[in-house]
N, C-alpha and C positions, 0 to 999 in steps of 0.2 A: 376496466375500473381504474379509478386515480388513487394517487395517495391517500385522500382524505378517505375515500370512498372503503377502499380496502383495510384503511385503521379501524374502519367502525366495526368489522366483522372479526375482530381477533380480540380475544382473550390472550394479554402479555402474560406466559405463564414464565415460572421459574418453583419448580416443586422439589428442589435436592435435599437431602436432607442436613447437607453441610453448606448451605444456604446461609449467608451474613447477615447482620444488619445492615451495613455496607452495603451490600449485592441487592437486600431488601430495595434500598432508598435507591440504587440507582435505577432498579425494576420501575421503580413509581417516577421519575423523573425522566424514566423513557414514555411512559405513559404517560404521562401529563405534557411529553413534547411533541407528542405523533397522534393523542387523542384516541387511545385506544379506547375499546370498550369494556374492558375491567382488566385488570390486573389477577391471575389466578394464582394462588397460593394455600398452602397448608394452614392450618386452622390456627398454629401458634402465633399468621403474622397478621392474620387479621386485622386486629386493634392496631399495628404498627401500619398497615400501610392506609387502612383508613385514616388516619392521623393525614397522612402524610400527602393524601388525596383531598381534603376539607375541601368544598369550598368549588371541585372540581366536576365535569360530568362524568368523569372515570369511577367504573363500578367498582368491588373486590369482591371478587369469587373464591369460594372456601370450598377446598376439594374435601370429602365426608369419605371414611370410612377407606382411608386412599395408602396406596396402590392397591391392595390386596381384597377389599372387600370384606373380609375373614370375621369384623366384629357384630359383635352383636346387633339385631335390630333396635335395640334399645340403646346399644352406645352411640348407633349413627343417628337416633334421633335426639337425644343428648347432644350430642356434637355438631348438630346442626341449631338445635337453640341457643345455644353458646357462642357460635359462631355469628350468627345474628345480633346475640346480644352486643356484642363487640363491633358488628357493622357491615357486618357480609351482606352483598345487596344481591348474590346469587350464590345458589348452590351447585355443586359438581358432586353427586354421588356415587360411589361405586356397589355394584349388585353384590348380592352374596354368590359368586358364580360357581363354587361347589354344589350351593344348593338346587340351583338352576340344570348344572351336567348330572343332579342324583333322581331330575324327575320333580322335586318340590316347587312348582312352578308355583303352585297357593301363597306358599310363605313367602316366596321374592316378592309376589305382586302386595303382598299386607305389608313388607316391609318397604316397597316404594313408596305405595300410600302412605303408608307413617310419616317419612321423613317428609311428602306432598304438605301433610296437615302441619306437622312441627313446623316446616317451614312457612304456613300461610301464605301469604300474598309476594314472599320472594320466590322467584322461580326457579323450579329446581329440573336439572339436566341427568337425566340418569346412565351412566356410564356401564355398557355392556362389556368392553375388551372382549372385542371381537376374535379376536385370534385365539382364541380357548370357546368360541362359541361356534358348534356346526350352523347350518341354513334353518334349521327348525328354531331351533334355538333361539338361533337373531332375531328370528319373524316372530316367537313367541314372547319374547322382551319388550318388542317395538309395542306390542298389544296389551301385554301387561302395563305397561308407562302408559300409553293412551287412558287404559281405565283407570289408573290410580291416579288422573290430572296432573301427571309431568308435563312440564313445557316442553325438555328438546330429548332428546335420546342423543347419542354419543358413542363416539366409535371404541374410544380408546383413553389409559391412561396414560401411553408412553412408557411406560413399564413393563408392559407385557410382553409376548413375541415378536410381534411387529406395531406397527400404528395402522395407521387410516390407509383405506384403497377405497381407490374411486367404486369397483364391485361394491363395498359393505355401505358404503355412503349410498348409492341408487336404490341397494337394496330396503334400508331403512327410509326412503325418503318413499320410495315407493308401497311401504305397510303401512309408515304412519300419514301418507299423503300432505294434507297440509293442516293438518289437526296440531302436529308438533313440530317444531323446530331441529334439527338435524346438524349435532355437531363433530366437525373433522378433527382431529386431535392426534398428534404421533407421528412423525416423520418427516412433518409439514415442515418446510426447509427455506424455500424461494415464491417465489412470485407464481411461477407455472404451477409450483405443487397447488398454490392455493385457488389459481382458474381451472382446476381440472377439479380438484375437489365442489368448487361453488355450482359449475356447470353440472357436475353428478346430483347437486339435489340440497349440497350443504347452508346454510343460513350465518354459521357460524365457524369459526378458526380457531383451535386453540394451538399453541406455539412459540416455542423459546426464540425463536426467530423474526420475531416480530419489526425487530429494526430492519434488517436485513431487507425483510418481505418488501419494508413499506418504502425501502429507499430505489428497490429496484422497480418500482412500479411507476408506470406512467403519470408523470409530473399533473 
């Protein structure tokens, strides 16, 4: 894959919590100079970076319910209309993954649905963080997201104990076939992370490394 070809597949993320406006604006002006596919960010920069994207093909992605998962079904669908409201062209969700390791696999799959519907017609990616989910687990996520009309399934938030492995990306591309979308996220560093990830099954990059990725990649 070339430059152009590899910018299309990453989400420029930058999710810290001590995160500028500054750091915002140069987040969007790397985006906007390598053509990424959205810019990912926390829900507060939404309306900032969409601003700052007008006019551009560069998406903003608003991570829901992030790192932890922990709030309410109702606050992450809350926070997903909000986020919209303001210009998010994609969503990044994270499960409720207590509820998931206590057995309530019902309530996850009602509360993906939810955030599916609040979000209507933008697509929403639902983040397992795989590294706190055994093999059932994964498989049983990837199948709940299928039926609640998610678009990609998703490895990781970067926050957890590790990121993305090419294991948990085959594994998920191979439940949800080609029904959904299958995104890497967490660790993703260089150029190789991201052709071992794409070759396991992935569709999509998320990754603070995105300049890096795309300057080391064939011209």
């Amino acid at each position: 894959m070339n430059r152009i070809q590899v910018a299309k597949v990453i989400d420029h993320t930058l999710l810290k919590a001590f995160a500028t406006e500054e750091d915002m604006k140069q987040l969007c002006e790397e985006a906007l100079k390598f053509s990424f596919r959205t810019v990912s960010v926390n829900p507060v920069w939404v309306s900032f970076c969409k601003k700052q994207l007008q006019g551009s093909s560069v998406g903003v992605d608003a991570c829901i319910g992030f790192p932890l998962g922990a709030s309410t079904a109702h606050m992450k669908v809350e926070e997903t209309r909000d986020a919209i409201r303001n210009g998010a062209t994609e969503i990044d969700m994270v499960i409720n993954i207590g509820a998931v390791k206590s057995g309530y696999g019902p309530y996850v799959e009602k509360e993906i649905a939810a955030v599916v519907k609040a979000a209507g017609t933008v697509p929403v990616k639902v983040i397992l963080e795989t590294s706190y989910l055994n093999h059932d687990e994964k498989v049983e996520v990837c199948r709940m997201s299928i039926r609640a009309g998610a678009a990609y399934v998703k490895t990781s938030t970067g926050f957890g104990l590790r990121g993305a492995t090419v294991e948990d990306v085959r594994l998920m591309r191979e439940i949800v076939t080609d029904q959904l979308g299958v995104k890497a996220a967490g660790g993703i560093r260089n150029y190789g992370d991201v052709m071992r990830m794409l070759r396991a099954g992935a569709t999509r990059i998320g990754t603070s490394a995105g300049v890096a990725i795309v300057e080391d990649a064939p011209a």
